[in-house]
N, C-alpha and C positions, 0 to 999 in steps of 0.2 A: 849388309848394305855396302855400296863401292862409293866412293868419294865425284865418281862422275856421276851418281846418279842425282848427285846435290848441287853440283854443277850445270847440271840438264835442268835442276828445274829451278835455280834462279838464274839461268840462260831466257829461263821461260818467262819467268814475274816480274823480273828487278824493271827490267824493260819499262812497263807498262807504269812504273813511282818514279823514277828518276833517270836521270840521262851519264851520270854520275861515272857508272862504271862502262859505258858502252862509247863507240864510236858510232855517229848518226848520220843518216843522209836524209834529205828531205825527200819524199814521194809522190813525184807529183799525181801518178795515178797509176789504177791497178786493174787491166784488162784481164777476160778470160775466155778461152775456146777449151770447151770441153770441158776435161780435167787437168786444164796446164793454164794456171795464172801469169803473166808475163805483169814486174814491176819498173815502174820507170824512174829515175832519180833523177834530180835537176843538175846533181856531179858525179865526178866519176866516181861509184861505189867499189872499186879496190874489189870485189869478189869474184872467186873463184869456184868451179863446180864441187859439189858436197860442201863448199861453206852453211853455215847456221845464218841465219836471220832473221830478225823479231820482227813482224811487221805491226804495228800499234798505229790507232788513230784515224786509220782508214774508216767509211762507214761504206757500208752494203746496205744499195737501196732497193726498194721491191714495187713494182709499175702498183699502180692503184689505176684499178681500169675502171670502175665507179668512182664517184665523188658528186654525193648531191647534198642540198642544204636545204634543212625544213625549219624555218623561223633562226633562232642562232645556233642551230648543233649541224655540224658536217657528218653526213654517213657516208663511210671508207670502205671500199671491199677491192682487193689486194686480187691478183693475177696469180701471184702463188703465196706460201705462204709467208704468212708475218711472225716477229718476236717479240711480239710487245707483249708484259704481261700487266695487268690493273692493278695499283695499285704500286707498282717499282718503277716504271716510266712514266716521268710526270706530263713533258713534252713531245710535241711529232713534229718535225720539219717537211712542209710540203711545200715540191719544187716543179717547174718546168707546166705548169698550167698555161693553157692562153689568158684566162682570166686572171689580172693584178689580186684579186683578194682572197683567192684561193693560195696565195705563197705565199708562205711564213711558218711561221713556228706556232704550235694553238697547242690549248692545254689539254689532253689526254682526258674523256669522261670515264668512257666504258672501253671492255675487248668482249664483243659476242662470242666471237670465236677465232680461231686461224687465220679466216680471211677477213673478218670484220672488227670493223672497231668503230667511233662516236668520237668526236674533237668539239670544244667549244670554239664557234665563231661570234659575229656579229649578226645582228640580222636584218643585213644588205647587202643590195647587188646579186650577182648573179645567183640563181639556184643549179646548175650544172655546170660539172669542170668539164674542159674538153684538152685535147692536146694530150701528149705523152707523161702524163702525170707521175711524180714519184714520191714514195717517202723517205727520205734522204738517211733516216736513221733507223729502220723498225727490219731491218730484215739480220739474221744471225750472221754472228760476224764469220764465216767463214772465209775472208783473206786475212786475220791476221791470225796473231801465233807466232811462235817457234817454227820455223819452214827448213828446209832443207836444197841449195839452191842445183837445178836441174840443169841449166845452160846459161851461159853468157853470151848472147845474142852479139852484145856492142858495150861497152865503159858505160855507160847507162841505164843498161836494161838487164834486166834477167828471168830468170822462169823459175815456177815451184810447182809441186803436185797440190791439189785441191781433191777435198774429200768427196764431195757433190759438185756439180756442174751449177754453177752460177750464172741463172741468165741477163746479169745488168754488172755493168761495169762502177767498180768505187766511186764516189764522191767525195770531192773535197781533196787538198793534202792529208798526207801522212806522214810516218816516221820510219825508217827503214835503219833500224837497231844494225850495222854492217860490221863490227869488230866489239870482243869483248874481252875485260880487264879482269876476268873472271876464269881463275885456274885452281889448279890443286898441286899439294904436294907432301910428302912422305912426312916432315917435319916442320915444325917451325922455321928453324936454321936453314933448312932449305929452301923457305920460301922466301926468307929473309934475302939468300943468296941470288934467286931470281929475279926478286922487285930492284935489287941493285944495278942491276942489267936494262931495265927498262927504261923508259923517259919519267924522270924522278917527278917532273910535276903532276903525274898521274896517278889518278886513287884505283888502287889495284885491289882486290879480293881474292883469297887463297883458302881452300877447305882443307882442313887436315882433320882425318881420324884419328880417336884417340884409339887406346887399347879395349878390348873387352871386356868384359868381368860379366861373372857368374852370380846370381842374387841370393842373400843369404837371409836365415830367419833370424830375425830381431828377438822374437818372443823366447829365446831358448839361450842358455846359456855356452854361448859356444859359434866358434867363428866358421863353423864348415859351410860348404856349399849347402843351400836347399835344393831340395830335390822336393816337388810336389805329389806326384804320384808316382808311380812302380809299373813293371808289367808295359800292355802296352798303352796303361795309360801315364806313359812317363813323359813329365815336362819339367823343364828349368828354364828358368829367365834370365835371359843373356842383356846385359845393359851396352850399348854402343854408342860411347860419345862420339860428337865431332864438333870440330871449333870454326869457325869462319873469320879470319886476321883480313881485316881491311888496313892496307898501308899509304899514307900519305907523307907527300916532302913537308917539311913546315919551313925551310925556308928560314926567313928571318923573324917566326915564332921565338918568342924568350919562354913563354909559359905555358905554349898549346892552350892554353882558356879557351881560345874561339872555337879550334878544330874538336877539342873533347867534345864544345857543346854541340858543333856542326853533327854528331854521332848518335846525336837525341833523335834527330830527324830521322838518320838513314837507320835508326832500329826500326823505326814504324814499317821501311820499305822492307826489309830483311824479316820483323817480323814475318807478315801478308806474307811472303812468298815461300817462308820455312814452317813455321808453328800449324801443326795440325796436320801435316802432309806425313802419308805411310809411302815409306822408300821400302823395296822391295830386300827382304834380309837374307834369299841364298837358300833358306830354309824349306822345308816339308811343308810349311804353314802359311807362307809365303809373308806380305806384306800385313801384319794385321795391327800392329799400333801404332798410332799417332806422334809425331815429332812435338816434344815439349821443349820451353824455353829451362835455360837452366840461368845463367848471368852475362853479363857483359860488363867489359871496363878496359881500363888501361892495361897493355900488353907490355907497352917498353916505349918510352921517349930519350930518343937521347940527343936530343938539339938537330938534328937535319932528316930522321924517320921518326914519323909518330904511326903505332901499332895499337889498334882498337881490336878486341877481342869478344865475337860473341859465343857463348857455349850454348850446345843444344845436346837432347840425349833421346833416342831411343829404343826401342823393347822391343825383344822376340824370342821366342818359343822353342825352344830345343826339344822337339818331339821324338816319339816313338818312332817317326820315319828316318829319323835322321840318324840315328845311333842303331836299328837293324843290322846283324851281319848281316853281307852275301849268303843266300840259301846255298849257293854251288856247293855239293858235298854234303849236306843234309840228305836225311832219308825220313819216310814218311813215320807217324806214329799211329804202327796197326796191332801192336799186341800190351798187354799188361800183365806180370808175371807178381800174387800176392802168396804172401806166407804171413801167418796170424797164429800167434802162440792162442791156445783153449784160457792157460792160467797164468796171470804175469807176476806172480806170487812165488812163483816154484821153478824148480828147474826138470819140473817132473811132468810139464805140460805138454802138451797133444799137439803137435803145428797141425794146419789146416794149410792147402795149397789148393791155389786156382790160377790159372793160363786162362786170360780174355782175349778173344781176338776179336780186333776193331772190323774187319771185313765186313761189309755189308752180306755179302755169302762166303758163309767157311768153306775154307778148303775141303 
């Protein structure tokens, strides 16, 4: 695994728990032609083309081109499709009705299907919505994420690629995640060296790898590498720590108490965005096991850095694929040449000799 690729994905999460490590702009909305999103921010958002940016908060809404009311249940059926699934969304926000009692928030009964779905109302007023009807919150979020930004139109706008063509523009504010406090570096020491360079009241985040290692049998006595199987079914498990040092100024801190506990909080965000996630390992076998927590705690305080330390660890497979020589210089295996003593008793025995050729027709 690479240290960016830990990077990339709490580029991707952290966003979404806390504001903590990122710089924010507020979004006022998020149009789209085609497959080109353009976001608008109410300041100037400082980005430039190939910058990252998280967009969070946004909602993509999807027309409800039906909407009728039998006694107090509303039936919904949607122009394209919906994401609502029963029983995980408890609420539907509907907007833009000509009718006042058709907008609001109603509580989610059923989802028939894709396009359908059932809300509790009341049971009065009108029975049919009319007007450009929409559900403010039920369609997949496909503007926010991790983006990658395409143009800078103007200091307040920008563009990003979109996976499907979205036909309704965002609702509502958003957050437009525009810089992040979030690097990597070779060592400790040198991250240490980095965050000194920064704007010291900032809570910064640094991944560092740790070393490798090879996993050994416990049941045996004896410290060598295991090796699990042979031949080509040979595998060893490679263990790959990595640590993530969040550094904060403390300032006129005497005892870090508050900051240590402030750290209870941001493991829950760190948690969610690391534990359980397969980083891709380089390997024959590629990404196949899961990031486990290992601890966290004090790193180093020393009256003006306090350094929080979480450790994570994980697994991968040293296969058969990976330890192969190059065939180049090999030749095929087409003959077998045996000799067999009659008596293994004596020296007085008969050899027996045979030439097999592998050929499917002998020469």
């Amino acid at each position: 695994m690479k240290a960016s690729d830990v990077i990339l994905q709490l580029y991707s999460k952290i966003p979404q728990y806390t504001d903590k490590f990122t710089v924010d702009a507020v979004l006022s909305s998020v149009t789209s032609v085609g497959l080109v999103a353009t976001g608008a921010t109410t300041t100037n958002h400082g980005l430039s083309i190939g910058d990252l940016v998280n967009i969070t908060e946004i909602k993509t809404p999807v027309v409800i081109s039906t909407l009728t009311r039998v006694d107090d249940i509303l039936f919904c059926e949607t122009a394209t499709d919906h994401d609502l699934t029963e029983g995980y969304q408890e609420n539907v926000e509907i907007a833009d009705a000509n009718e006042a009692e058709f907008n609001g928030t109603f509580t989610l009964l059923s989802v028939t299907n894709r396009r359908n779905f059932t809300l509790q109302t009341t049971d009065s007023g009108a029975t049919t919505g009319t007007g450009t009807i929409l559900g403010l919150d039920i369609g997949k979020d496909r503007y926010t994420g991790l983006k990658t930004v395409v143009s800078v139109p103007t200091v307040k706008t920008f563009t990003y690629a979109l996976d499907i063509a979205i036909p309704s523009a965002s609702s509502g504010t958003g957050v437009a995640s525009v810089g992040f406090r979030i690097s990597g570096s070779a060592t400790l020491q040198r991250a240490v060296d980095s965050y000194t360079k920064q704007e010291l009241e900032d809570l910064w985040m640094f991944v560092v790898l740790g070393s490798v290692t090879a996993s050994k049998d416990r049941n045996i006595n004896s410290d060598a590498i295991a090796v699990q199987n042979s031949g080509t079914d040979w595998k060893q498990q490679l263990i790959q720590p990595f640590s993530i040092h969040c550094f904060v100024s403390v300032g006129d801190e005497l005892s870090a108490r508050n900051i240590r506990d402030d750290f209870e909080d941001i493991a829950a965000f760190i948690f969610k965005s690391i534990v359980g996630v397969k980083f891709e390992s380089g390997l024959a076998q590629g990404a196949y096991y899961k990031t486990v927590f290992d601890s966290h705690g004090v790193q180093n305080y020393n009256n003006a850095i306090y350094i929080h330390t979480f450790n994570f660890q994980t697994v991968a497979d040293l296969t058969f694929g990976d330890i192969v020589s190059d065939p180049e210089g090999e030749v095929a295996f087409r003959d077998i040449s045996l000799n067999m003593s009659t008596d293994l008793m004596t020296t007085d025995s008969e050899i027996l000799s045979n030439n097999i050729d592998l050929d499917e027709e002998a020469l």
